[in-house]
FIRO-929905 format. One record per atom (N, C-alpha, C): x, y, z; atom name; residue in one letter. Coordinates in steps of 0.2 Angstrom, whole numbers, always signed. Example, Ala and Ser with C-alpha at 12.3 -4.5 7.8 and 13.67 -1.06 7.14 Angstrom:
<pts>
pt px: +66	py: -28	pz: +39	atom: N	res: A
pt px: +62	py: -22	pz: +39	atom: CA	res: A
pt px: +66	py: -16	pz: +39	atom: C	res: A
pt px: +64	py: -11	pz: +35	atom: N	res: S
pt px: +68	py: -5	pz: +36	atom: CA	res: S
pt px: +64	py: +0	pz: +39	atom: C	res: S
</pts>
This chain:
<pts>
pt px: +1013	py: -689	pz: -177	atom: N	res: X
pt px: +1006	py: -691	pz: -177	atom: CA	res: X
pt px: +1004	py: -692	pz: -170	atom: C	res: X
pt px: +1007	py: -696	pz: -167	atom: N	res: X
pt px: +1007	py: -698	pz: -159	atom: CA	res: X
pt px: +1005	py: -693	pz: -155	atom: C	res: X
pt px: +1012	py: -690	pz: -156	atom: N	res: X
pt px: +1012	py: -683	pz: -150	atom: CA	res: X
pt px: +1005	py: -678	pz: -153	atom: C	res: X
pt px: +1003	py: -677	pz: -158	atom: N	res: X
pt px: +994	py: -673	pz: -160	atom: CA	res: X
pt px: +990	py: -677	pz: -158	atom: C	res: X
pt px: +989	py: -684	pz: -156	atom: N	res: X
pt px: +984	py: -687	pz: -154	atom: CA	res: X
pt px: +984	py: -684	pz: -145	atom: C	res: X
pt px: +991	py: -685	pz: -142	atom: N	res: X
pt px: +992	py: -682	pz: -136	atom: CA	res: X
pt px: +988	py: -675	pz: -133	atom: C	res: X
pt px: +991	py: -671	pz: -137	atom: N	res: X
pt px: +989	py: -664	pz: -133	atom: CA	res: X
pt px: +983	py: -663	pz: -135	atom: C	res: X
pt px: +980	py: -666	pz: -143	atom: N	res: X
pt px: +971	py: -665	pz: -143	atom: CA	res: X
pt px: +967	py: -668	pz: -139	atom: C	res: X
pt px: +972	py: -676	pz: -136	atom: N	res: X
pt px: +967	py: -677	pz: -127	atom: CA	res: X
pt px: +970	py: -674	pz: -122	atom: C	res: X
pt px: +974	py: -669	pz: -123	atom: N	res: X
pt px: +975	py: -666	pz: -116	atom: CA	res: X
pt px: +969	py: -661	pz: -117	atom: C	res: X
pt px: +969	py: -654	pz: -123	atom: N	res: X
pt px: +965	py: -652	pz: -124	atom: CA	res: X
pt px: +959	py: -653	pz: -120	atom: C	res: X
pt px: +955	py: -658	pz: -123	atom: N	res: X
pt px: +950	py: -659	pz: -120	atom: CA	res: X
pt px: +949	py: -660	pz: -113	atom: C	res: X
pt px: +953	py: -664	pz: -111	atom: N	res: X
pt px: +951	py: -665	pz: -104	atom: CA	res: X
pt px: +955	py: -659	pz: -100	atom: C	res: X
pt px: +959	py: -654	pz: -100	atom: N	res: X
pt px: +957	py: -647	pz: -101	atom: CA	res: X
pt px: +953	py: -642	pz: -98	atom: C	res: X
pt px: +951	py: -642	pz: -107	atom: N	res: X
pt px: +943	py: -638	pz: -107	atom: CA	res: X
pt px: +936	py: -641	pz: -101	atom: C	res: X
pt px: +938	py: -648	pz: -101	atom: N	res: X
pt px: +931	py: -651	pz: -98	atom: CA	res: X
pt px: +933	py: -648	pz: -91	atom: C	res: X
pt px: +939	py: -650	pz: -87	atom: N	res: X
pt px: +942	py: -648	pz: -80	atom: CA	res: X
pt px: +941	py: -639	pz: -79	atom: C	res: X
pt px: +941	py: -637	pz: -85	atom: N	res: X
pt px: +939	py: -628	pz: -83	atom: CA	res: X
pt px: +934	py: -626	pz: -82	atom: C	res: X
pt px: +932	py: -629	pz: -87	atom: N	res: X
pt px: +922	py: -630	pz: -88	atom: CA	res: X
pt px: +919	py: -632	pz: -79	atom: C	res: X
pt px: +923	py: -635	pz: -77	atom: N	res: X
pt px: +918	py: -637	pz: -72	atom: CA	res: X
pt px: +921	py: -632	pz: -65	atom: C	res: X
pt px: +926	py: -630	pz: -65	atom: N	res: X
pt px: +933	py: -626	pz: -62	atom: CA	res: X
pt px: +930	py: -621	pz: -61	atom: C	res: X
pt px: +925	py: -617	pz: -67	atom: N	res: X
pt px: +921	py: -611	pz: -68	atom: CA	res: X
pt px: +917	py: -607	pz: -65	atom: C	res: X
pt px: +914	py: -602	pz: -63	atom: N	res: X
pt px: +906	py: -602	pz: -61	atom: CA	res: X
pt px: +904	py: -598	pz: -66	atom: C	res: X
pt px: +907	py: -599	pz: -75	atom: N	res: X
pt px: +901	py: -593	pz: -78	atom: CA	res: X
pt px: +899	py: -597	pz: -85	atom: C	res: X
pt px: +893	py: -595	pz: -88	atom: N	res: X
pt px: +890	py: -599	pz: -91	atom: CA	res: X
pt px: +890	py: -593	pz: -97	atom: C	res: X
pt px: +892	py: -595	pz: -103	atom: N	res: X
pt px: +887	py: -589	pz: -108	atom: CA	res: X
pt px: +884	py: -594	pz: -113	atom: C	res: X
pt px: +876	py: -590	pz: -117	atom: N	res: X
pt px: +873	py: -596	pz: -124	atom: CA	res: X
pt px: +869	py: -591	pz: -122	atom: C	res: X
pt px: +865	py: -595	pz: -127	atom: N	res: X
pt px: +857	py: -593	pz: -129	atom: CA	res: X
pt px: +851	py: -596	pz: -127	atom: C	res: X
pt px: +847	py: -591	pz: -126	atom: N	res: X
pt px: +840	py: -594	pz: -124	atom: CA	res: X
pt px: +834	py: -594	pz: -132	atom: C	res: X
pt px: +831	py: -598	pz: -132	atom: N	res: X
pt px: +827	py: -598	pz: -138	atom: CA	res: X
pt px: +821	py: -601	pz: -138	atom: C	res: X
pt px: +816	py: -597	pz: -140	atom: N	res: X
pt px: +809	py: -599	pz: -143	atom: CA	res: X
pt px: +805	py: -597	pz: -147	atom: C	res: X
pt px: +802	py: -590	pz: -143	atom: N	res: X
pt px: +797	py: -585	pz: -145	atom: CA	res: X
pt px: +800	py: -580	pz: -148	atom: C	res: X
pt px: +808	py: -581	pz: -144	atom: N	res: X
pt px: +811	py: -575	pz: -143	atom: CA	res: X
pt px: +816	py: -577	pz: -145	atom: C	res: X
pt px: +820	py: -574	pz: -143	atom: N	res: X
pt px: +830	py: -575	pz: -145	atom: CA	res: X
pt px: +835	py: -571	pz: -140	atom: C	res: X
pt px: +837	py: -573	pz: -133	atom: N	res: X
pt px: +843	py: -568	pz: -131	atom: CA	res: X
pt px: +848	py: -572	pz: -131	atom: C	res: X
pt px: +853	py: -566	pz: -128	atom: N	res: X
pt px: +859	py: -570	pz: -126	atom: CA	res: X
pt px: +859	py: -571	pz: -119	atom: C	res: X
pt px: +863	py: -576	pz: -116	atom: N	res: X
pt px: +863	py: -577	pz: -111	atom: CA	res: X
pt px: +870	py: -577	pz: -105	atom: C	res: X
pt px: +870	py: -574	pz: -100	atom: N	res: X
pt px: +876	py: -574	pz: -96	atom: CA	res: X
pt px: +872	py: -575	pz: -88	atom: C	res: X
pt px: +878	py: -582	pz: -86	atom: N	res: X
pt px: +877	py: -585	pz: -80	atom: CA	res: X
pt px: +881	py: -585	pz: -74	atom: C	res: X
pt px: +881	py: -582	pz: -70	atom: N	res: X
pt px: +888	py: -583	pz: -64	atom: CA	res: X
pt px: +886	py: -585	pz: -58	atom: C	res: X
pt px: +888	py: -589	pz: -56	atom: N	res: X
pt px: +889	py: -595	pz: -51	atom: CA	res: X
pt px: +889	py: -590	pz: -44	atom: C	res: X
pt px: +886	py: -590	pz: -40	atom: N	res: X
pt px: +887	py: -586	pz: -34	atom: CA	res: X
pt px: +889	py: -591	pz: -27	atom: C	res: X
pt px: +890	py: -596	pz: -28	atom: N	res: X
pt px: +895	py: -600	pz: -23	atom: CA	res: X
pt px: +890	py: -608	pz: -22	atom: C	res: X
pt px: +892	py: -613	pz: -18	atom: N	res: X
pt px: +891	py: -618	pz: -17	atom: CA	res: X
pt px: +886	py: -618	pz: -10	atom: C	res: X
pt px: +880	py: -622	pz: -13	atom: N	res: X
pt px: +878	py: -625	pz: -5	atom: CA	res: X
pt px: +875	py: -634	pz: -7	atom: C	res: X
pt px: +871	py: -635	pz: -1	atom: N	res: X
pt px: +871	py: -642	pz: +0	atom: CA	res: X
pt px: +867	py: -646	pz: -7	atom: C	res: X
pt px: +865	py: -641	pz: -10	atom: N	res: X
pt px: +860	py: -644	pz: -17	atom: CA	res: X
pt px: +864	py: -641	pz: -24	atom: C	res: X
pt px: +869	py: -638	pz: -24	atom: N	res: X
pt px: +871	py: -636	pz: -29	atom: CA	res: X
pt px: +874	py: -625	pz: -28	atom: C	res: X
pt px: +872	py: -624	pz: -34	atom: N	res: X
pt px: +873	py: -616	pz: -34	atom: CA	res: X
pt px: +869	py: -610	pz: -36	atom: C	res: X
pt px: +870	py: -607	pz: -32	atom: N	res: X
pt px: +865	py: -601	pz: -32	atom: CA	res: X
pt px: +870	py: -597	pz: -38	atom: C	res: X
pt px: +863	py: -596	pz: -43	atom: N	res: X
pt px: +868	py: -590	pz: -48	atom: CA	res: X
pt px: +863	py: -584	pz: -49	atom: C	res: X
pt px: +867	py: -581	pz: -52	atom: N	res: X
pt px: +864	py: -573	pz: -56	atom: CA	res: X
pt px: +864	py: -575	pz: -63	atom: C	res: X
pt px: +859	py: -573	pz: -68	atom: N	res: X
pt px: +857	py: -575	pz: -73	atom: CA	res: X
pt px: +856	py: -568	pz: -77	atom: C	res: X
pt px: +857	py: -567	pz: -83	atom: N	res: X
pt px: +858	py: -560	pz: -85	atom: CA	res: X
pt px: +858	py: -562	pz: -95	atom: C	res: X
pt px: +852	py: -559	pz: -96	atom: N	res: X
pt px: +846	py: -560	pz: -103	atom: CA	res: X
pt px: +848	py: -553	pz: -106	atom: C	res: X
pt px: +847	py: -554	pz: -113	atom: N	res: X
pt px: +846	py: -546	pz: -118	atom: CA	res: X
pt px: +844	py: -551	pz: -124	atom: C	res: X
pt px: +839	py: -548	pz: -126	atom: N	res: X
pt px: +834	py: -549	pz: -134	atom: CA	res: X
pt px: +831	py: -548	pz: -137	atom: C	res: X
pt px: +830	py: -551	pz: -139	atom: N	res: X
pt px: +821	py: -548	pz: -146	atom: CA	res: X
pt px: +815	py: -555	pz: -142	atom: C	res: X
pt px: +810	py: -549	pz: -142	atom: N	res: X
pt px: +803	py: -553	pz: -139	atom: CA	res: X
pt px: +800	py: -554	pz: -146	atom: C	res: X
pt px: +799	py: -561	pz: -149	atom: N	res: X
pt px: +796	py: -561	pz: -159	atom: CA	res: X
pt px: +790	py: -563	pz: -157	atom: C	res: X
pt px: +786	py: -564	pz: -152	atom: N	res: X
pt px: +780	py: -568	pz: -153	atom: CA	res: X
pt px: +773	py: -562	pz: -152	atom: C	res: X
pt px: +769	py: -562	pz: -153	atom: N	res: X
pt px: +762	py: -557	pz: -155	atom: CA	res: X
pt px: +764	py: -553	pz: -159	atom: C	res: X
pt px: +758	py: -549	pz: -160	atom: N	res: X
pt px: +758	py: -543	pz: -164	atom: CA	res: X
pt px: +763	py: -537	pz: -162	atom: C	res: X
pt px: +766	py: -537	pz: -156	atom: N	res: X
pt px: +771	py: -534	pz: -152	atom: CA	res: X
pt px: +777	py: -534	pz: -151	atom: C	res: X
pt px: +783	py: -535	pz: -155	atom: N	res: X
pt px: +790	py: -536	pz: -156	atom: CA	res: X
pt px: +792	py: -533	pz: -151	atom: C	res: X
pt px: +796	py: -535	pz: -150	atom: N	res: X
pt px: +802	py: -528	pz: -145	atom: CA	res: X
pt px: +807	py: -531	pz: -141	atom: C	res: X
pt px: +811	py: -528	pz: -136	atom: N	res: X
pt px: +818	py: -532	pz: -135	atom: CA	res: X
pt px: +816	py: -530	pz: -127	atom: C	res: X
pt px: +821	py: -535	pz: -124	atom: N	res: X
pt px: +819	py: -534	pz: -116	atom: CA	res: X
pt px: +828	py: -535	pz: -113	atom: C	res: X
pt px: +828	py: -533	pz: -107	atom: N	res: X
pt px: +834	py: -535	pz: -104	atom: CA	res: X
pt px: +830	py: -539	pz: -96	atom: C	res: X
pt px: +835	py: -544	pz: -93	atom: N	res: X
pt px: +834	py: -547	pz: -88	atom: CA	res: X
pt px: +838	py: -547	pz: -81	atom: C	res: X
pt px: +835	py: -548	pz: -77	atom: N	res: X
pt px: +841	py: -549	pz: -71	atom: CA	res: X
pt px: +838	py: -553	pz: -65	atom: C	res: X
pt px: +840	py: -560	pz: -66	atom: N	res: X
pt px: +838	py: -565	pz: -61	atom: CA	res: X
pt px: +843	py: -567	pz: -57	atom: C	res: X
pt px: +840	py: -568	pz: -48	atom: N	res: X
pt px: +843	py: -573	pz: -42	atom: CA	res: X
pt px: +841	py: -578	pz: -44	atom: C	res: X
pt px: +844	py: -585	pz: -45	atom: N	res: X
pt px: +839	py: -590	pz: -45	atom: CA	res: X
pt px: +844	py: -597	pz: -40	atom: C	res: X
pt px: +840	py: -600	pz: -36	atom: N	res: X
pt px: +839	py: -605	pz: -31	atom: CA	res: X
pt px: +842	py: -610	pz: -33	atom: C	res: X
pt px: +846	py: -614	pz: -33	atom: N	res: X
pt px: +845	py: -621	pz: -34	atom: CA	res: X
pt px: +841	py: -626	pz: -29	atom: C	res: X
pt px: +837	py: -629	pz: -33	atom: N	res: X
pt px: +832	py: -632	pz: -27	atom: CA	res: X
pt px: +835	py: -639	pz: -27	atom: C	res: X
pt px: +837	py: -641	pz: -33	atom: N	res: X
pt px: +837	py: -649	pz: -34	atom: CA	res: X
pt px: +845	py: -650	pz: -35	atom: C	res: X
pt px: +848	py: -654	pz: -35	atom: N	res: X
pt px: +854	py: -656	pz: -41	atom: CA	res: X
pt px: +856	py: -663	pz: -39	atom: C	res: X
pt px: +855	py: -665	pz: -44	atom: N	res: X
pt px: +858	py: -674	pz: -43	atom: CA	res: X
pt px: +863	py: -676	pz: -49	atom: C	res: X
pt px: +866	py: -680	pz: -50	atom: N	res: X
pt px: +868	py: -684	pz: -52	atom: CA	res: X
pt px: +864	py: -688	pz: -58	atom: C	res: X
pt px: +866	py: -688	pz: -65	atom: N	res: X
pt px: +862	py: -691	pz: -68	atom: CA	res: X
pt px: +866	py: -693	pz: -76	atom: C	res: X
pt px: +868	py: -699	pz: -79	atom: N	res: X
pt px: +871	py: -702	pz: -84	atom: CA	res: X
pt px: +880	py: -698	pz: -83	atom: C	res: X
pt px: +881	py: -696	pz: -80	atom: N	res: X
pt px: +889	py: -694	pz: -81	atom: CA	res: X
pt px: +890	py: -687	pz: -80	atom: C	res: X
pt px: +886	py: -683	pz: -78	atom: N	res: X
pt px: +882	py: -675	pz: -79	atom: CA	res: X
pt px: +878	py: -674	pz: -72	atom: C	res: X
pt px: +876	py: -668	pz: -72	atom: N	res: X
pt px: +870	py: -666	pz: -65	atom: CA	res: X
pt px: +866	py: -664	pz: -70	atom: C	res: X
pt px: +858	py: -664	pz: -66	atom: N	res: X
pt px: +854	py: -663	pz: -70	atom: CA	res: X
pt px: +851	py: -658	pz: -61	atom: C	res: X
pt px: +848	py: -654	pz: -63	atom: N	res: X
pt px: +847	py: -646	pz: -57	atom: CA	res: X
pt px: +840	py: -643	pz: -59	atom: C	res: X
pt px: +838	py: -642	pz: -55	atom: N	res: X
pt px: +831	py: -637	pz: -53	atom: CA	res: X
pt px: +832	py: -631	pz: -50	atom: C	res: X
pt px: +829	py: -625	pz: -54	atom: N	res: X
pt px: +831	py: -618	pz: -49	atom: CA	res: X
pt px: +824	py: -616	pz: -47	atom: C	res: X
pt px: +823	py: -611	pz: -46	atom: N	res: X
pt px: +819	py: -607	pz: -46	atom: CA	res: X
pt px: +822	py: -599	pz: -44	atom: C	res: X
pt px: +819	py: -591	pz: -46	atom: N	res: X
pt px: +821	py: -587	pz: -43	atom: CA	res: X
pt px: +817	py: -580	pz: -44	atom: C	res: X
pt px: +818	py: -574	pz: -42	atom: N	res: X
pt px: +813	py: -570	pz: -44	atom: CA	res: X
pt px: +819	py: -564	pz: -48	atom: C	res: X
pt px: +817	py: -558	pz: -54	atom: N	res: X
pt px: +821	py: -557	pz: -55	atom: CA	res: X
pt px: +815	py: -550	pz: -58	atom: C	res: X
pt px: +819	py: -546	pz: -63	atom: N	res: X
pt px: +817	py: -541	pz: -65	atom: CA	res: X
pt px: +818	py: -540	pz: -71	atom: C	res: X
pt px: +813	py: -536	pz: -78	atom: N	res: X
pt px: +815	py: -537	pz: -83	atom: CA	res: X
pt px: +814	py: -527	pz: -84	atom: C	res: X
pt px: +816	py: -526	pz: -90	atom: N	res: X
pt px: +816	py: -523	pz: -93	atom: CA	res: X
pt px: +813	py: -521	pz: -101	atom: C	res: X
pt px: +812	py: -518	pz: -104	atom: N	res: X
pt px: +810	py: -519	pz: -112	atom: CA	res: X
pt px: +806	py: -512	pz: -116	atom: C	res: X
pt px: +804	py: -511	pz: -122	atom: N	res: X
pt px: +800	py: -509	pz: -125	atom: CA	res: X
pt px: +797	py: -514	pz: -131	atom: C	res: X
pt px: +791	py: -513	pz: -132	atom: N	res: X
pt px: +787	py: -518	pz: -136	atom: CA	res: X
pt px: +783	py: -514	pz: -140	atom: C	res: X
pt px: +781	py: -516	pz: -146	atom: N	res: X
pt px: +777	py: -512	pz: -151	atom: CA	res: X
pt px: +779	py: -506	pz: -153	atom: C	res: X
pt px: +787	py: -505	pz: -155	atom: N	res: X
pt px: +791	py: -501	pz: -155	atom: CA	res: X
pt px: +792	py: -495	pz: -152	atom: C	res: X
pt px: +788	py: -493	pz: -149	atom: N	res: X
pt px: +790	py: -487	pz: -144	atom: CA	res: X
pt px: +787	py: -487	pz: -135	atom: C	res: X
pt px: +784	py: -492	pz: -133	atom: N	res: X
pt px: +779	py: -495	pz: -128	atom: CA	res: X
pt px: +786	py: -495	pz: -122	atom: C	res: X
pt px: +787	py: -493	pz: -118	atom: N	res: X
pt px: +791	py: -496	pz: -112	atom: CA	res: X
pt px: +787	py: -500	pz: -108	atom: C	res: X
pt px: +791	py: -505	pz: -104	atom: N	res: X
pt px: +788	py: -510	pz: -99	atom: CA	res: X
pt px: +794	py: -514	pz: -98	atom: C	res: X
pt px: +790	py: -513	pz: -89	atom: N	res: X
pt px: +794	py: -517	pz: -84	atom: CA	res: X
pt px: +791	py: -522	pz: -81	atom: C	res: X
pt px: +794	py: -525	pz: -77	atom: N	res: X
pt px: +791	py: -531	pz: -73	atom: CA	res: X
pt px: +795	py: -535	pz: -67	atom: C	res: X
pt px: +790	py: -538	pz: -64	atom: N	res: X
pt px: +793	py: -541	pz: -59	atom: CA	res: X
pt px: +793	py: -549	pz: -64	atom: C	res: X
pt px: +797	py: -556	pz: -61	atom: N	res: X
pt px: +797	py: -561	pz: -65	atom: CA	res: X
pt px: +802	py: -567	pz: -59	atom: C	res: X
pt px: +795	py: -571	pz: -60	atom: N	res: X
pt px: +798	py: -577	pz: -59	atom: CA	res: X
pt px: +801	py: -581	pz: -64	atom: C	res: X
pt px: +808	py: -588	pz: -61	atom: N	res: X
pt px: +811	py: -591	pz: -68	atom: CA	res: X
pt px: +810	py: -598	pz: -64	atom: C	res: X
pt px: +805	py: -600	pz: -66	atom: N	res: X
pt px: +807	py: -609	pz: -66	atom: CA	res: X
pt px: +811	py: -613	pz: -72	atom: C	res: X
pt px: +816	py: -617	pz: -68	atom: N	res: X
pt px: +822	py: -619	pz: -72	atom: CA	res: X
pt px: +824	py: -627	pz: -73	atom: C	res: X
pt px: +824	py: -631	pz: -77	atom: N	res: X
pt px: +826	py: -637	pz: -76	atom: CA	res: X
pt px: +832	py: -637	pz: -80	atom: C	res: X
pt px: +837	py: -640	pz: -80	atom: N	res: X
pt px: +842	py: -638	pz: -84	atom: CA	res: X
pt px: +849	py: -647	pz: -83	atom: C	res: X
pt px: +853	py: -648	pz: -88	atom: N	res: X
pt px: +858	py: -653	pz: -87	atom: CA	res: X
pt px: +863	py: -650	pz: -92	atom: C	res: X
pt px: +869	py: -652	pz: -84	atom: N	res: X
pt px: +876	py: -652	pz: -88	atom: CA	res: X
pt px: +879	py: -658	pz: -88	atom: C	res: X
pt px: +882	py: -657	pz: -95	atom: N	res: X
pt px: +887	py: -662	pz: -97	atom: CA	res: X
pt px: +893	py: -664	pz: -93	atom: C	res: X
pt px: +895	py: -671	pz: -90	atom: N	res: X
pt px: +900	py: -668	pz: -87	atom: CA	res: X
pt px: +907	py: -668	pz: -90	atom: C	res: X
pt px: +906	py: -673	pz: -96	atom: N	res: X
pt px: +913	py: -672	pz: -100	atom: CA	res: X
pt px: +915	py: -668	pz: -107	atom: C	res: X
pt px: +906	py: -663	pz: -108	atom: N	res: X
pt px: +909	py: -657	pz: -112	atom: CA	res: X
pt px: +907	py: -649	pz: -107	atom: C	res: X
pt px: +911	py: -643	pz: -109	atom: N	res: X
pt px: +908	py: -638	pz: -106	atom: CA	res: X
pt px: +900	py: -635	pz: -109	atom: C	res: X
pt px: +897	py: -639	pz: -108	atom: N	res: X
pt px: +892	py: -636	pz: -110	atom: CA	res: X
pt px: +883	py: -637	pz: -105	atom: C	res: X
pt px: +881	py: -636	pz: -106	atom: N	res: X
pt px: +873	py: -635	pz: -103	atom: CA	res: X
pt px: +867	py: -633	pz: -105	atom: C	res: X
pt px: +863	py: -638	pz: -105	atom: N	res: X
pt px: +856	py: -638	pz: -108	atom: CA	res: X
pt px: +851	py: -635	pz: -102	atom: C	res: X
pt px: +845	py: -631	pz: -105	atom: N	res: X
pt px: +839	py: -632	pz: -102	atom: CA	res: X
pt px: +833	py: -628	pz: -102	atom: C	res: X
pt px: +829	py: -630	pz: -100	atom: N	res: X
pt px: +821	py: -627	pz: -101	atom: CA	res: X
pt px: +820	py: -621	pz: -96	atom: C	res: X
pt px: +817	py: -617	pz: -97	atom: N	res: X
pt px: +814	py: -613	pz: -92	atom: CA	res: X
pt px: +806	py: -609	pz: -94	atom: C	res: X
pt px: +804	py: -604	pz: -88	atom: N	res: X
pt px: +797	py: -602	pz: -89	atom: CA	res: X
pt px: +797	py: -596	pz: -86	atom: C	res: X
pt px: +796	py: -591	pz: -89	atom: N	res: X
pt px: +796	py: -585	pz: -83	atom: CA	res: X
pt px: +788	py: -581	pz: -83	atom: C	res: X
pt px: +784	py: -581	pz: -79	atom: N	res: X
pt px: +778	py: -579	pz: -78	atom: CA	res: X
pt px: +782	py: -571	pz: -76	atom: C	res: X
pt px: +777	py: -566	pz: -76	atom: N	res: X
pt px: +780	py: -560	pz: -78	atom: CA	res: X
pt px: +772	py: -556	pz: -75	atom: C	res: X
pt px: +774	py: -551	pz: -70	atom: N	res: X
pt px: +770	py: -546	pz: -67	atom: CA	res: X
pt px: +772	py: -540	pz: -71	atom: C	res: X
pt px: +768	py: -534	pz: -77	atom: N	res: X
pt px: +771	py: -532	pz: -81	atom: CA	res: X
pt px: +770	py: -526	pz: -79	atom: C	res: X
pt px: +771	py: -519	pz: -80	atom: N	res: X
pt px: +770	py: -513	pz: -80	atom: CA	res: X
pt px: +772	py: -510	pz: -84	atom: C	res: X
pt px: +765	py: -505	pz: -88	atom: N	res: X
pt px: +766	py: -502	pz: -93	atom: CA	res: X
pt px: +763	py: -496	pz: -92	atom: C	res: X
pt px: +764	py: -492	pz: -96	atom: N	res: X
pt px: +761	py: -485	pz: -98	atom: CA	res: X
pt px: +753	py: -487	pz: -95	atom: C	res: X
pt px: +749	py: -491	pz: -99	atom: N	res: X
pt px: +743	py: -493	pz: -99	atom: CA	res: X
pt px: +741	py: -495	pz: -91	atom: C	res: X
pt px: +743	py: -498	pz: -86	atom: N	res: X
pt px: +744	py: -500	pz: -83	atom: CA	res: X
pt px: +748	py: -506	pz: -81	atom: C	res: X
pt px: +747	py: -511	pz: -76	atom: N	res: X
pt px: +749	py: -518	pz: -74	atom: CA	res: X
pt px: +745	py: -524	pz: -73	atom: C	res: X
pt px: +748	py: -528	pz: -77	atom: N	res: X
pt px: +747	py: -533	pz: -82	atom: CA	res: X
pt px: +750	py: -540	pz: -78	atom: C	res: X
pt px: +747	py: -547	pz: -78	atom: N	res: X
pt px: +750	py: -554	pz: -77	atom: CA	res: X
pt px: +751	py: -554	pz: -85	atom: C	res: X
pt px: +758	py: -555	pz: -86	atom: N	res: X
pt px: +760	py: -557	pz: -94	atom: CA	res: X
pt px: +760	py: -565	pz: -93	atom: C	res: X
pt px: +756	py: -569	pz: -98	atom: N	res: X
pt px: +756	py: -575	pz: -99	atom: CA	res: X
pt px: +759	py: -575	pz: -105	atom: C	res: X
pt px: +762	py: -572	pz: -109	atom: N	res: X
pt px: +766	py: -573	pz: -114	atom: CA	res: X
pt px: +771	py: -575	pz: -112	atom: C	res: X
pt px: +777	py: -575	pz: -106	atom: N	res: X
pt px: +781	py: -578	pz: -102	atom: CA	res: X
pt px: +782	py: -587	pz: -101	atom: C	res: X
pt px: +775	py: -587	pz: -101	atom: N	res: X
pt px: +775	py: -594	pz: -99	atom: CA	res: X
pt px: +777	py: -598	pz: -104	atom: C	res: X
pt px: +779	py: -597	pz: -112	atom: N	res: X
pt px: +780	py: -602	pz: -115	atom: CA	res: X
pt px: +788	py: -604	pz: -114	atom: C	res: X
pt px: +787	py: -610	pz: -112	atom: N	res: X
pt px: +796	py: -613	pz: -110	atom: CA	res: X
pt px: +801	py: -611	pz: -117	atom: C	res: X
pt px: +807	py: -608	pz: -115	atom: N	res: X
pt px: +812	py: -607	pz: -118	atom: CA	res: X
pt px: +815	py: -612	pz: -118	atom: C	res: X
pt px: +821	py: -613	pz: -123	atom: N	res: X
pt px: +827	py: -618	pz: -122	atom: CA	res: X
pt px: +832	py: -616	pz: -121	atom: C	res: X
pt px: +836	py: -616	pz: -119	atom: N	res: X
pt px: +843	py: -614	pz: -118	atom: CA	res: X
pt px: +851	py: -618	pz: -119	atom: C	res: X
pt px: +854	py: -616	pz: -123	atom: N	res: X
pt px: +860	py: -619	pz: -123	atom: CA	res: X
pt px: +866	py: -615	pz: -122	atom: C	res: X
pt px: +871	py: -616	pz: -115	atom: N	res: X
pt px: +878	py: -612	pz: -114	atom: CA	res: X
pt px: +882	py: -618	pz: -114	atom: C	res: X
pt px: +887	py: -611	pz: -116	atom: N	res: X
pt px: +897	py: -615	pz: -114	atom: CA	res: X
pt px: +898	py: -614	pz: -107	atom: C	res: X
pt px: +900	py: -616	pz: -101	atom: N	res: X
pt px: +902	py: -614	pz: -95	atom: CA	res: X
pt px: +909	py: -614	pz: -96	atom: C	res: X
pt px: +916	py: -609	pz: -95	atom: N	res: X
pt px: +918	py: -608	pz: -95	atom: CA	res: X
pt px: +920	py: -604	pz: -88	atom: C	res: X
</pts>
C-alpha cells in the first residue's frame, strides 16, 4: 500500500516536470465554434515564448456553418508569475483557411489576441482569445467581426 501511495506521487510530479520540460500544447478551443488545438513553443525570450499555434474546426455560429483550418506566430508580450502558475499575454498575425455555407471557400488574414494561465503543478493551460479576421471570398473581401467573439481554450502541455 506504501509503495502505491509512492510511485502515484512520483507519477505526478513527473508528469508536472514534463509538462513544463515540453514546448507542445494540445486541447480545444471552444465557443461559436469547436477546433482542436496544437501549440509549439518556438524558444525562450526575456517575457516568456514565442509559439506557432495550429486550429481545425467547425465554425456553428450564423446562418453559415463550415470548418476552417488556422496557422498562427503569436508574441508573448507579458508573462508573470501568478498563484503557483504564470499567467501570459500574446498577440500574433496568422492565416485561416475554410469553407462556409457548405460550398463557399474563404480565406483570411487574422489577428489572435491571447490571455491565457498555466498551472504550475498540473500539465495543463487555460485561456481566452480573439481573432479579428480580414476575410476573402468569392464575393469579395470582408473585415469578419464574427471572429471577435472570445474563445476558451483548454490544453495538456506535454
Amino acid at each position: 500500500m506504501k509503495s502505491k501511495i509512492v510511485i502515484a506521487v512520483l507519477a505526478v510530479l513527473l508528469a508536472g516536470f514534463t509538462a513544463a520540460a515540453q514546448p507542445r500544447a494540445f486541447g480545444l478551443r471552444f465557443a461559436s465554434g469547436l477546433e482542436i488545438s496544437y501549440q509549439h513553443n518556438l524558444g525562450s525570450t526575456h517575457q516568456g515564448a514565442n509559439y506557432l499555434e495550429f486550429d481545425a474546426g467547425v465554425m456553428g455560429y450564423t446562418n453559415y456553418p463550415g470548418y476552417r483550418l488556422s496557422a498562427i506566430y503569436d508574441f508573448t508580450i507579458l508573462r508573470f508569475p501568478m498563484l503557483g502558475g504564470n499567467f501570459n499575454m500574446a498577440i500574433g498575425p496568422g492565416l485561416t483557411l475554410g469553407m462556409y455555407d457548405k460550398s463557399k471557400f474563404m480565406g483570411g488574414l487574422v489577428v489572435q489576441y491571447a490571455v491565457g494561465y498555466e498551472f504550475g503543478s498540473l500539465p495543463l493551460s487555460i485561456g481566452v482569445d480573439t481573432r479579428p479576421c480580414f476575410v476573402f471570398t468569392a464575393e469579395g473581401a470582408t473585415m469578419s467581426f464574427k471572429e471577435l467573439i472570445p474563445m476558451a481554450s483548454l490544453r495538456w502541455k506535454f
